[in-house]
C-alpha positions as CSV (number, residue, x, y, z in Angstrom):
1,X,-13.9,-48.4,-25.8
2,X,-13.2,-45.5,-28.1
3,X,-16.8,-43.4,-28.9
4,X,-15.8,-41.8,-32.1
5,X,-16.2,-38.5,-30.1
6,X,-13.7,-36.5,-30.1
7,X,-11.6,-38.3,-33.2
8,X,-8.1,-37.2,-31.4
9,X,-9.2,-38.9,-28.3
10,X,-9.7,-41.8,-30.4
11,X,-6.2,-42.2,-31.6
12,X,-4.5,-41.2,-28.6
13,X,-6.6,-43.6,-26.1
14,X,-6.0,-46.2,-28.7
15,X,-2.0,-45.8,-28.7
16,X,-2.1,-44.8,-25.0
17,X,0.3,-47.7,-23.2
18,X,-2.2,-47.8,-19.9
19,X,-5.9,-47.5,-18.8
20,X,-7.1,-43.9,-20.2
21,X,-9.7,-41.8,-20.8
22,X,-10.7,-38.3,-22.4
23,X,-12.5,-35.6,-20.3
24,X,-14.3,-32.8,-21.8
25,X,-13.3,-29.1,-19.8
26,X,-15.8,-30.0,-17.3
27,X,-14.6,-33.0,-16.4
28,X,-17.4,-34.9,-18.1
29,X,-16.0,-38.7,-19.2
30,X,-16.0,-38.3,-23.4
31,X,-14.1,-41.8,-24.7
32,X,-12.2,-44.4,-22.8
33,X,-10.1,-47.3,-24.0
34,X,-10.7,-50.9,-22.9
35,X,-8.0,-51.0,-20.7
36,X,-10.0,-48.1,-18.7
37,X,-12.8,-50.0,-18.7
38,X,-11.3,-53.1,-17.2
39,X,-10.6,-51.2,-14.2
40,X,-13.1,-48.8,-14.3
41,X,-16.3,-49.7,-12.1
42,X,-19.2,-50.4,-14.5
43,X,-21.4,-48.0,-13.4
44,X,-19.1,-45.2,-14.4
45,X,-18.7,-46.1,-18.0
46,X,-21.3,-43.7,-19.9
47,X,-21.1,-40.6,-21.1
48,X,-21.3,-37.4,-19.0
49,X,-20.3,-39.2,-15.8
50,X,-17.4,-37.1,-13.2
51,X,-14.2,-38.5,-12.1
52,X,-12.4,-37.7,-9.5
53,X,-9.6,-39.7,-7.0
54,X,-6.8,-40.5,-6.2
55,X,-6.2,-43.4,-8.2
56,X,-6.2,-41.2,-11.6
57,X,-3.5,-39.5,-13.2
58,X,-5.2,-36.0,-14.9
59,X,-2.9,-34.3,-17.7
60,X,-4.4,-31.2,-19.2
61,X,-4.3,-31.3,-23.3
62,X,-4.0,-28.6,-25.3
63,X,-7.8,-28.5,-26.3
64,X,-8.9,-28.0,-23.2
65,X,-10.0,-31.4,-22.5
66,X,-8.2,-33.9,-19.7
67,X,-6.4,-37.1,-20.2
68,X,-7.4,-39.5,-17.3
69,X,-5.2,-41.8,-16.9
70,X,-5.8,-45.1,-14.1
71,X,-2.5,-45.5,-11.5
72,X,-2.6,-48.9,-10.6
73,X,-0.3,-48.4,-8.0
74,X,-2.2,-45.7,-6.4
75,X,-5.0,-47.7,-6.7
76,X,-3.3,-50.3,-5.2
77,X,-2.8,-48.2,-2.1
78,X,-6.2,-46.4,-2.1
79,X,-7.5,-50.1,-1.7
80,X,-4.7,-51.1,0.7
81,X,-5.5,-48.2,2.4
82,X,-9.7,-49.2,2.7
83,X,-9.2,-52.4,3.8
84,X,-6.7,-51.2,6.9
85,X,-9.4,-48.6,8.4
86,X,-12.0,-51.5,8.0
87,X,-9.3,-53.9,9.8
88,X,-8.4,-51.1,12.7
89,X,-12.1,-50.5,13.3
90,X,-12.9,-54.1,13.4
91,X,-9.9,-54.8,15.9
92,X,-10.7,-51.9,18.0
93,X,-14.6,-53.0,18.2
94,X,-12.7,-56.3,19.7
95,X,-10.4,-54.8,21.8
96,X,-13.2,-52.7,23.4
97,X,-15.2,-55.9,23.8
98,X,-12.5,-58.1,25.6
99,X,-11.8,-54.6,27.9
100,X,-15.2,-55.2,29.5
101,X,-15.1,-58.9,29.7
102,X,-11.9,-58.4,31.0
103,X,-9.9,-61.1,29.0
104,X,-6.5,-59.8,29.0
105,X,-5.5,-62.8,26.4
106,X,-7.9,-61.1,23.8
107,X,-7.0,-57.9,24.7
108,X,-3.5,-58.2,24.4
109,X,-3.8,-60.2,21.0
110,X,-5.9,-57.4,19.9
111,X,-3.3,-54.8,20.9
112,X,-0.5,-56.6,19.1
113,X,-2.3,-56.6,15.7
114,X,-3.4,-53.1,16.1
115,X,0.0,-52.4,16.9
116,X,1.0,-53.8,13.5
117,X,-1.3,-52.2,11.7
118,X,-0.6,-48.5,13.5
119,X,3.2,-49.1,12.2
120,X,2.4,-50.2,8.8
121,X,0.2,-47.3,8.5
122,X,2.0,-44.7,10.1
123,X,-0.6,-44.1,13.0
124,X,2.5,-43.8,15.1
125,X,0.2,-41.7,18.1
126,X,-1.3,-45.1,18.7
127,X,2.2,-47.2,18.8
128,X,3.3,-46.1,23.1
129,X,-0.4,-46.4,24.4
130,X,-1.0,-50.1,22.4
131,X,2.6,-51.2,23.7
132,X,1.7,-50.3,26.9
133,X,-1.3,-52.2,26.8
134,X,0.0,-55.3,25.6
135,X,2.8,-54.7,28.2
136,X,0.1,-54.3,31.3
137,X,-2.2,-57.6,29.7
138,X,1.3,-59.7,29.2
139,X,1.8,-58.8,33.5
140,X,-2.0,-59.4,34.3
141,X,-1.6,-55.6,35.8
142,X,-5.8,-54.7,35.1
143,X,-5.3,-50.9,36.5
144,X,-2.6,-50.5,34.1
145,X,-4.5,-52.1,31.3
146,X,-7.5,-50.0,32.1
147,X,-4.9,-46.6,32.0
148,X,-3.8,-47.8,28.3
149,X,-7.0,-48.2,27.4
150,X,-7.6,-44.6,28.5
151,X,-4.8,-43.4,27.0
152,X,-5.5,-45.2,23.5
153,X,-9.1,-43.9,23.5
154,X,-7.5,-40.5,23.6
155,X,-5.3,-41.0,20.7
156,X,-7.7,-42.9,18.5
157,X,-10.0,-40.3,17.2
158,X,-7.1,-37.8,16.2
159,X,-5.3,-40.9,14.7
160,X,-7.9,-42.2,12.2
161,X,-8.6,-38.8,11.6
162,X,-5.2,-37.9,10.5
163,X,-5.0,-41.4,8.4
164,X,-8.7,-40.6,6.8
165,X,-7.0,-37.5,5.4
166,X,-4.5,-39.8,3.8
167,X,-7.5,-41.6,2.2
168,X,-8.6,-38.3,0.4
């Protein structure tokens, strides 16, 4: 909702096609439009409050103040993004879990849907060491299960380090 402060942001946010806001020079929210504030969590609406992520668009005016404008596609992906470490975490908690009750059935359903998510999400270190395992719990093989799981353990820290860097 426009403040009446500054009157130019009032205008442009109002004409502006998607969610917006105003900035002052140090980055301190000035006016929004509704449309910002339908996305916007509520907590950030008042005055004085710092944005920062991915999921805005900044554009420098002429004043000196920013333009914040909301990417819904970006945002899109920032949440995509959140839910798929939650998901690998939870899958890799379960996959460690079946290892030491040594159900190969779990295991290897575990591997396969890490597997998926490690391709959708271009973890591709983890893709040979999760095939491998689903390969070694598919043939009952438990010393070659327990080298993929070796091998995976390796790659898993670098991996979701790498993809938390995507997160920003």
């Amino acid at each position: 909702m426009p403040t009446g402060k500054p009157d130019f942001g009032d205008a442009l946010l109002a004409a502006w096609p998607r969610p917006a806001a105003i900035l002052d020079a140090s980055g301190r929210l000035l006016a929004w439009n509704r449309e910002f504030a339908r996305h916007a969590q509520p907590e950030a609406l008042w005055r004085g409050r710092s944005f920062s992520g991915r999921e805005f668009i900044a554009r420098l005016l002429e004043n000196g103040c920013t333009l914040l404008e909301w990417d819904p596609e970006e945002a899109a992906m920032s949440e995509a993004r959140r839910l798929c470490e939650e998901e690998v975490s939870a899958k890799l908690d379960s996959l460690n879990a079946a290892f030491a009750l040594r159900d190969l059935r779990a295991m290897h359903a575990n591997a396969h849907a890490l597997r998926g998510l490690a391709a959708n999400f271009g973890m591709a270190t983890l893709l040979p060491p999760l095939q491998a395992l689903e390969e070694a719990c598919r043939a009952g093989k438990e010393g070659a299960v327990a080298e993929a799981m070796a091998q995976l353990r390796k790659e898993v820290g670098p991996a979701l380090q790498a993809f938390a860097a995507q997160l920003g």
